[in-house]
N, C-alpha and C positions, 0 to 999 in steps of 0.2 A: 218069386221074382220073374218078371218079364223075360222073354227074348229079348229085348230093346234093353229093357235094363242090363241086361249082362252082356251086351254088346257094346255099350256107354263105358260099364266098368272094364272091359277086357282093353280101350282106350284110355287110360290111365295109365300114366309114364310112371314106369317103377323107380325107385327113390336113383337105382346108379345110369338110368336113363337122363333125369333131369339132373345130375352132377356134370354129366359131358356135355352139358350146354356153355356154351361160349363164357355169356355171361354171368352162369351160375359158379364156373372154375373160377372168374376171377374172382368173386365174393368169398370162397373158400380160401385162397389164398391172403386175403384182406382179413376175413375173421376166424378161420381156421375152422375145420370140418367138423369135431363136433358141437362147435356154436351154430354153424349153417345146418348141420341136423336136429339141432333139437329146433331152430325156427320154422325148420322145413317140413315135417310129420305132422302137426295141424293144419298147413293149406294144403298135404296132400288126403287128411283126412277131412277138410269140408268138401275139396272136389269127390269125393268117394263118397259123400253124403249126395252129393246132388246127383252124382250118377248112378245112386239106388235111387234117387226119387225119378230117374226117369225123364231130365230137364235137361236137355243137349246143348239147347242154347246154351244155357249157364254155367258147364261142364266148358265149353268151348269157350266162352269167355274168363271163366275163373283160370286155364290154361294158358290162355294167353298173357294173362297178366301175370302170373307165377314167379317170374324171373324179378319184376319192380317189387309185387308185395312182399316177395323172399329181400329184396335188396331194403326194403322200408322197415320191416320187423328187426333185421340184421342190426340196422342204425339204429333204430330207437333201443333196444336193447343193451348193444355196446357204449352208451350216451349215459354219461354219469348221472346217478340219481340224486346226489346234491349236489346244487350250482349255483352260481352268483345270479343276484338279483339285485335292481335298482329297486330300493327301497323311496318312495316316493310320499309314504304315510305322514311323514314328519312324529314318526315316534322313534328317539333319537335309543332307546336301547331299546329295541322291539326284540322282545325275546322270540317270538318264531321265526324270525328273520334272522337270528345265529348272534343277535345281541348286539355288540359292539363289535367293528369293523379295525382291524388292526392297522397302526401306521405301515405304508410300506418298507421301511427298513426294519420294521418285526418283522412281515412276512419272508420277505428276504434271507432274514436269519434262521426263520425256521426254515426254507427249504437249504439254506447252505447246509443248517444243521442235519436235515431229514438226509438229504442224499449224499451224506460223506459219517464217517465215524468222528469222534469228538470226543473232548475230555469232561466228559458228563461227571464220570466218580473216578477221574485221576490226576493224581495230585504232576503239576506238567514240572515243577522244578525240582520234587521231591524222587519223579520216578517211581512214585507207588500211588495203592492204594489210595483215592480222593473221594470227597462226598460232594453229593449233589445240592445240598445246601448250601455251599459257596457262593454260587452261580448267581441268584436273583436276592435270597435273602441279605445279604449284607446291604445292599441298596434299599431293601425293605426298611430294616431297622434305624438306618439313620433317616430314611423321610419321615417316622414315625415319632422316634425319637424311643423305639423300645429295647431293651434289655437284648428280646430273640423273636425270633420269627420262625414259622414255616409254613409251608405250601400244600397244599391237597386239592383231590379231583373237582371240587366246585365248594360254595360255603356251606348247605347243608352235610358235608361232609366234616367239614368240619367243625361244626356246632357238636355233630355225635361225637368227633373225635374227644372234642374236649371235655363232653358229661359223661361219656365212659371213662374215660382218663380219671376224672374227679371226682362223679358223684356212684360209680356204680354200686347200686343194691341199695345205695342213702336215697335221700329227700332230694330235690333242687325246687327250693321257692321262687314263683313266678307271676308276675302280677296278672291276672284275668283279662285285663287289655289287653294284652301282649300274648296272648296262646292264640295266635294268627296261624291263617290258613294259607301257602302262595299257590302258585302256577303249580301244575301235577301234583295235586293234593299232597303239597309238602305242609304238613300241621303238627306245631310244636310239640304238643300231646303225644301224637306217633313216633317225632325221631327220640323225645326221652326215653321212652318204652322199647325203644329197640338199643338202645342205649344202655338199658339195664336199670334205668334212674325210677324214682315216682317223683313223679308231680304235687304239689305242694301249692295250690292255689292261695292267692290273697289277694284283698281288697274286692273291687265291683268292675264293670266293665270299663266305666269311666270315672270310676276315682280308685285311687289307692295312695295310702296316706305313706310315709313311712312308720308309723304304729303298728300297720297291718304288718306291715315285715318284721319289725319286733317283737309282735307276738305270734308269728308262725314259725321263726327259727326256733327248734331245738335240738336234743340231742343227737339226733338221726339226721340232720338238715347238713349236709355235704356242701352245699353250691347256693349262691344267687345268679338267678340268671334273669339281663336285660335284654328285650326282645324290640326290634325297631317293627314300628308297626308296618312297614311294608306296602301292599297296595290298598291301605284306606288309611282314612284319620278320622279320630273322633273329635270331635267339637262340641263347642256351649259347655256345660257343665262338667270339666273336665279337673283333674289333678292327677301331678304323679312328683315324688320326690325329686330334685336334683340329682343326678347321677355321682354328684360328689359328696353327698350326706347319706346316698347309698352306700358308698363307698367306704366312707369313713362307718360305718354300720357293720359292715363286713369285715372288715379289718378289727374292729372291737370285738367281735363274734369271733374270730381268727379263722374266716371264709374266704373263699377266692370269689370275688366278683367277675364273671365273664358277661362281657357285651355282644350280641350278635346286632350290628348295623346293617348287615345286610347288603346296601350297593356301595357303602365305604367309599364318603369320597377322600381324597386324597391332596386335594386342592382348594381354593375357592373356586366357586363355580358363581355366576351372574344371578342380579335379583330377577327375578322371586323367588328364585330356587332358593332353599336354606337348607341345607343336611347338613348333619354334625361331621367335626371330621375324625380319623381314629386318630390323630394325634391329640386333640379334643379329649374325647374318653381317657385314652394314656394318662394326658396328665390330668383327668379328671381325678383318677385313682383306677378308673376300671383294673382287673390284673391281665387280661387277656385281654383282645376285640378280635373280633370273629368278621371277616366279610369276602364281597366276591371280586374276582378280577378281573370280569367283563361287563361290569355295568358301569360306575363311575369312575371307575383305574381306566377305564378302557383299554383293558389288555384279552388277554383268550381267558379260556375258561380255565376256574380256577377257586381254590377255599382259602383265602390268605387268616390265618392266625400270627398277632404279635402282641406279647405284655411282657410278663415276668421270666425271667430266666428258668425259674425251677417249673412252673406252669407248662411253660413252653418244651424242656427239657422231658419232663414227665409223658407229654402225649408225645413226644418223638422214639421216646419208649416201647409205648404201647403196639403190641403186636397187628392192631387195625390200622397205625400208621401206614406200614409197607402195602399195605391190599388201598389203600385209598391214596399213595403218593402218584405226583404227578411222572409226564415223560419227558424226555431231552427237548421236542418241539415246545412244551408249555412253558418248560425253561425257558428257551431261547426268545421266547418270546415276551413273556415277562419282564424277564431282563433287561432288553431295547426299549421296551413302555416303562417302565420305573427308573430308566437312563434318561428320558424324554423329561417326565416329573422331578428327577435329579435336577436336572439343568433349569428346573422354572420352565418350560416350555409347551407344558403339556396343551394350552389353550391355543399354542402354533403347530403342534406335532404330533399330539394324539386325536386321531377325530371326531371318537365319541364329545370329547373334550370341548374342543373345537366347534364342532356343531350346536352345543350348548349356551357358546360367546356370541353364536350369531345375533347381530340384531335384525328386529323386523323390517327394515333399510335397506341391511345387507342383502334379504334372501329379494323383496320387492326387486332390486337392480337387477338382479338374475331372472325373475319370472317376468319383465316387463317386456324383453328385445323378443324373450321365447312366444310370449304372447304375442306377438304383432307380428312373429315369422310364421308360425300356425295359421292365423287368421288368412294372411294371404295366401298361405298355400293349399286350405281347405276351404271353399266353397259353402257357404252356410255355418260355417262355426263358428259359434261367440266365444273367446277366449276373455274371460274378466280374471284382473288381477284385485284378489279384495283383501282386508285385514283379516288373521284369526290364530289361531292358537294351536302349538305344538305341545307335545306334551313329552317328558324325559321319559319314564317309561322303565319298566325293568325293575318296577318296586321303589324305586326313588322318589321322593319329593309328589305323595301321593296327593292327589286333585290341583294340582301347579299348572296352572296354563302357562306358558309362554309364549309371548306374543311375537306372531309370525306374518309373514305374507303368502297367502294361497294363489295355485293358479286353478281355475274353476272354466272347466268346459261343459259347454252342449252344444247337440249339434240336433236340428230336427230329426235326420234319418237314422240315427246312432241312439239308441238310449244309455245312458250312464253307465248302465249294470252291465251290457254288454263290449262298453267300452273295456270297460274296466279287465272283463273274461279274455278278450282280445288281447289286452297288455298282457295279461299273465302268462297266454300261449306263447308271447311272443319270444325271440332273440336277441337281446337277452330278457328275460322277464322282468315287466314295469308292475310293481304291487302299490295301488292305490288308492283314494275311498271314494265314497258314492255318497254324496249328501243332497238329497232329496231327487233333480233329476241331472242334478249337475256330478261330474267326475272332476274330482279334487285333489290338486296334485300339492304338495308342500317341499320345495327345494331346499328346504335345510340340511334335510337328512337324501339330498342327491348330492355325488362331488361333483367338482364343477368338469374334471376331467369328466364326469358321466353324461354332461348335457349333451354333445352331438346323437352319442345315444339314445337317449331322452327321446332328441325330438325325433331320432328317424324312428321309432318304434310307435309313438303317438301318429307320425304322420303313416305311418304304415297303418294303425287300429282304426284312425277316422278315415281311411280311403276304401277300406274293406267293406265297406256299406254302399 
């Protein structure tokens, strides 16, 4: 090492040197000392790198800024790692976008619930012991119209709960259609197998008779399980039995039929969409139906199981019950969304719900004023308001377009894909799509409380160029 270099280094403020700087004590006081150390020991070891390399300028500049880039790592750091986004895709359950968006009088309940204690498992007029079954499930089973119900960590949870429950060590026959694969390689094949069950295939990809299930039950065959196909659908040459001569199949056979639907709707929902609903299966015959609570419920996340008494009772049994039950927030939140559907209101008060009733009309009125206040305030932007298609999303009503109104920008000095990088950085983050060189926004899935936001974050992304 140099003279010069170890002259460089012998200027290098020791760590309790740059704490008694003014604006270094406030930030400790703001983030507390050892969050301000451990952000502060890498820019003092890049400045220790440049003054072995002998670069004084850049020693003297990397010092001088010290104090902002110590105050910039501070913040980003302390800045939560999940955060609300205006969802702008028009994918109305976008599962990496956290799915369905809770009414505000859920989220309400959970934080009442979150930040005080509560009668989760006490009984309030008995003075004792209560379960947490009370709470959501009873309004489950009357929208249903089933015997029992219960709750778990999401629905693949509860598909195992219910084939360990019923089929463990036996068969569960399954039609070859139906051994579907979803989002994070959840495939039906696997949760048997951890399940304890074997698999028991029948029929062809795209047919299966009821004959095939006739002659694959036998002695060892524990379960029938129906599997909603999820995100695809086959088409043209297709068969699969009615789910109620399944049933009656099952019942002859003296098997529990379980359904897993998957985004379970719970209501009617607008054409074109068509999903069956679990009250539907119920009295189809199914004995169980299996589904989730943030896709078509539009509530949080969640495995809603509800059929038969003894069914239901049996997996609440089961020692995997308690490792997969849900917490007082998913409660509380459940609750208020299946109070919403109580009342017939869900197309007024829940907004996955809601967002689904839009017409192409509805969203048009909204993208038209936004379009014509953009244009003016941006300089070369075409903002066109054109026809096109949302899509539900989240495994439901697979290849269903629903017809929507886009809002479609370009702008010469801006390209799409960049637009688009810019919303995402932005405050709050706008996630959108890019079709071909235009950025495409779809206001279905924005609330209308979100539009001033909307546009001050658009007119912030198109002025940054």
């Amino acid at each position: 090492m140099s003279r010069s270099d170890t002259d460089l280094r012998r200027r290098l403020p020791s760590v309790d040197e740059v704490l008694r700087d003014g604006a270094v004590r406030a930030l400790e006081a703001r983030h507390g000392r050892e969050m301000l150390l451990r952000q502060l020991r890498p820019l003092l070891d890049e400045a220790r790198g440049l003054a072995s390399g002998g670069d004084e300028s850049a020693l003297q500049a990397a010092l001088a800024v010290l104090p902002a880039r110590l105050q910039a790592r501070l913040e980003s750091a302390a800045a939560p790692s999940l955060t609300g986004v205006i969802n702008a895709t028009g994918v109305v359950i976008h599962t990496n976008l956290g799915r369905a968006p809770l009414p505000a009088d859920a989220a309400a309940r959970v934080a009442a619930v979150a930040s005080s204690y509560s009668n989760l498992e006490f009984d309030l007029a008995k003075g004792e012991r209560g379960s947490r079954e009370t709470h959501a499930e009873g309004r489950l089973r009357g929208l249903v119209g089933a015997e029992a119900a219960l709750v778990v960590n999401n629905n693949a949870a509860a598909v195992l709960l219910a084939v360990n429950t019923l089929a463990e060590g036996r068969e569960v026959v399954v039609s070859r259609g139906e051994l579907v694969e979803i989002g994070g390689s959840f495939r039906i094949p696997d949760v048997l197998r951890k399940a304890g069950a074997r698999l028991r295939e029948v029929g062809t990809t795209n047919r299966t008779r009821l004959a095939d299930y006739e002659a694959a039950i036998g002695p060892d065959t524990a379960l029938v399980l129906k599997v909603h196909p999820s995100n695809f659908r086959i088409v043209g040459f297709t068969e699969a039995p009615p789910l109620g001569e399944l049933a009656a199949l099952a019942r002859e056979r003296s098997l529990p039929l379980v359904e897993d639907l998957g985004s379970g709707a719970l209501c009617a929902l607008p054409p074109p969409i068509e999903e069956p609903t679990v009250a539907a299966s119920l009295q189809a015959g199914a004995d169980l139906v299996t589904f989730s609570g943030d896709k078509l419920v539009g509530g949080p996340q969640a495995g809603l199981a509800a059929g038969r008494r003894s069914v239901v009772d049996a997996m609440r049994r089961n020692p995997l019950y308690r490792a997969l039950r849900v917490d007082k927030m998913t409660v509380a939140a459940l609750d208020a969304v299946l109070a919403s559907h109580e009342r017939g209101r869900a197309a007024s008060e829940v907004p996955a719900v809601q967002m689904l009733w839009l017409s192409a009309e509805d969203v048009r009125r909204r993208a038209q004023p936004l379009a014509k206040a953009l244009e003016a305030e941006v300089p070369g932007l075409e903002a066109a308001v054109v026809p096109g298609s949302s899509a539900v999303g989240g495994g439901a009503a697979p290849g269903v377009e629903v017809p929507t109104t886009l809002l479609a920008l370009s702008h010469p000095a801006r390209s799409a894909a960049r637009l688009a990088a810019d919303l995402r950085a932005g405050t709050p983050p706008v996630v959108a799509r890019v079709a071909g060189d235009r950025l495409v926004l779809d206001l279905r899935t924005v609330r209308p409380d979100e539009d001033p936001a909307l546009q001050a974050a658009l007119r912030r992304a198109l002025r940054q160029g």
